[in-house]
C-alpha positions as CSV (number, residue, x, y, z in Angstrom):
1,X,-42.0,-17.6,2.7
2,X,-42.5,-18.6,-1.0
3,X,-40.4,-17.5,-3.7
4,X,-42.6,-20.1,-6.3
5,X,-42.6,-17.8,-9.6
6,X,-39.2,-15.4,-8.6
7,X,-36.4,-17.6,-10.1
8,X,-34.3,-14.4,-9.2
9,X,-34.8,-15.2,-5.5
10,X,-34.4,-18.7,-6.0
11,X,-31.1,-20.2,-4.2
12,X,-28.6,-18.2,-2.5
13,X,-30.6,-15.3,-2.4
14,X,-33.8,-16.4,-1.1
15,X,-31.5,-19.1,1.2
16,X,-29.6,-16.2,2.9
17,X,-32.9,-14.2,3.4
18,X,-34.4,-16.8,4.8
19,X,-31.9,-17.5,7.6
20,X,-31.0,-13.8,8.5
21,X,-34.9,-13.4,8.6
22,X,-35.1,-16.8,11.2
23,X,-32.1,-15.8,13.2
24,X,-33.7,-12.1,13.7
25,X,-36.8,-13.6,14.5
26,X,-35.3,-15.6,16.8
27,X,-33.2,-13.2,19.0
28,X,-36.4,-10.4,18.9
29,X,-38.8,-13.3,19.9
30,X,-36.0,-13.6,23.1
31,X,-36.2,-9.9,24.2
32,X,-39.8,-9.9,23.8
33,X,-39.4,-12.8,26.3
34,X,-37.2,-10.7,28.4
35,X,-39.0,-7.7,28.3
36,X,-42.5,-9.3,28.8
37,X,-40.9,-11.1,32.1
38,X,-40.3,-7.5,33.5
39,X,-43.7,-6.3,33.3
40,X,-46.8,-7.9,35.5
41,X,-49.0,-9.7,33.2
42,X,-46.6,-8.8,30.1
43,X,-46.8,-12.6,29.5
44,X,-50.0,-12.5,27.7
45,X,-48.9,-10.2,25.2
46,X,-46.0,-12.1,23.7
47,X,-47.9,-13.9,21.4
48,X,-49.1,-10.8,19.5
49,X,-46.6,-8.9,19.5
50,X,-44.4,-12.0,18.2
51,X,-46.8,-11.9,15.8
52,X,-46.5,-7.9,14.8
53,X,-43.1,-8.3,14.4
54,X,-43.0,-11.2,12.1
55,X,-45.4,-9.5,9.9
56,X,-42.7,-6.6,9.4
57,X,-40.3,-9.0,8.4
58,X,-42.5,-10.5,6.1
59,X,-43.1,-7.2,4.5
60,X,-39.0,-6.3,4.5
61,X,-38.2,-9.9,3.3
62,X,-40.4,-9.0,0.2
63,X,-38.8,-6.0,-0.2
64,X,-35.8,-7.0,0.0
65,X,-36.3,-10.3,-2.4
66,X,-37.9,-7.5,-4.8
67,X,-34.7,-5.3,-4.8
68,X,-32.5,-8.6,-5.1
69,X,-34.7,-10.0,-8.1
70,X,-34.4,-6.8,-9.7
71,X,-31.1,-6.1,-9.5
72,X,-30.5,-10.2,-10.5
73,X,-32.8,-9.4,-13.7
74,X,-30.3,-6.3,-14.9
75,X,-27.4,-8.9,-15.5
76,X,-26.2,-10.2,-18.9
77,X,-29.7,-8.1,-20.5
78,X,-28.1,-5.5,-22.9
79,X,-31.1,-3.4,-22.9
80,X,-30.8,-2.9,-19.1
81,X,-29.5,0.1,-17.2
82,X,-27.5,-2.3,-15.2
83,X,-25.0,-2.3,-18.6
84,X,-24.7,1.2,-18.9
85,X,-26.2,1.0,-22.5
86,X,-30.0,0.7,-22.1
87,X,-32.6,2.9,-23.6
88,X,-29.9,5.4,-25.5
89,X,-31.4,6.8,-28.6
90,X,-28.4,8.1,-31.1
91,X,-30.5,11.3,-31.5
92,X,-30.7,12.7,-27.8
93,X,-33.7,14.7,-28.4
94,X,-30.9,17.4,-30.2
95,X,-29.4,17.9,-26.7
96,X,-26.2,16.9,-27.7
C-alpha cells in the first residue's frame, strides 16, 4: 500500500496498519487453505478468493488510514473541532 502524499499516515500509523493488515492476510489466506482442502476441487479457487479478500482489506486499510489522517490533522490546529474551539461565532445566530 502507498501512503506517498498522506504524511498523517506516514510512520507509526501506516507501520502498524500495514502489519495488522499482513498478519490478517496471513492467517485468512491459512483457512482459505483449510477450508479449500475440505472441499473436492476447492483447490482451484484459492487463488481468487485470496484475491477477494485482499481487496477488502485494501478498501478498510484506506479507510482506516483516512480516519487516522483525519483525526492526526485535528491536533495542535486551533480552528479544529478536535480543540473544542473551532468554528464558534460570538453571535450564535441569537440563540443564546
Amino acid at each position: 500500500m502507498n501512503n506517498q502524499g498522506n504524511p498523517q499516515t506516514e510512520g507509526f500509523i501506516g507501520d502498524s496498519l500495514h502489519g495488522a493488515r499482513q498478519q490478517l492476510e496471513g492467517h485468512i489466506g491459512d483457512v482459505i487453505d483449510q477450508y479449500a482442502g475440505r472441499v473436492p476441487g476447492g483447490e482451484r479457487f484459492t487463488p481468487e478468493a485470496k484475491q477477494a479478500v485482499s481487496g477488502i482489506l485494501d478498501g478498510l486499510q484506506k479507510q482506516l488510514e483516512a480516519e487516522a489522517a483525519n483525526r492526526m490533522g485535528g491536533l495542535g490546529n486551533p480552528g479544529s473541532p478536535a480543540t473544542g474551539n473551532g468554528n464558534q461565532s460570538s453571535d450564535q445566530g441569537g440563540l443564546l
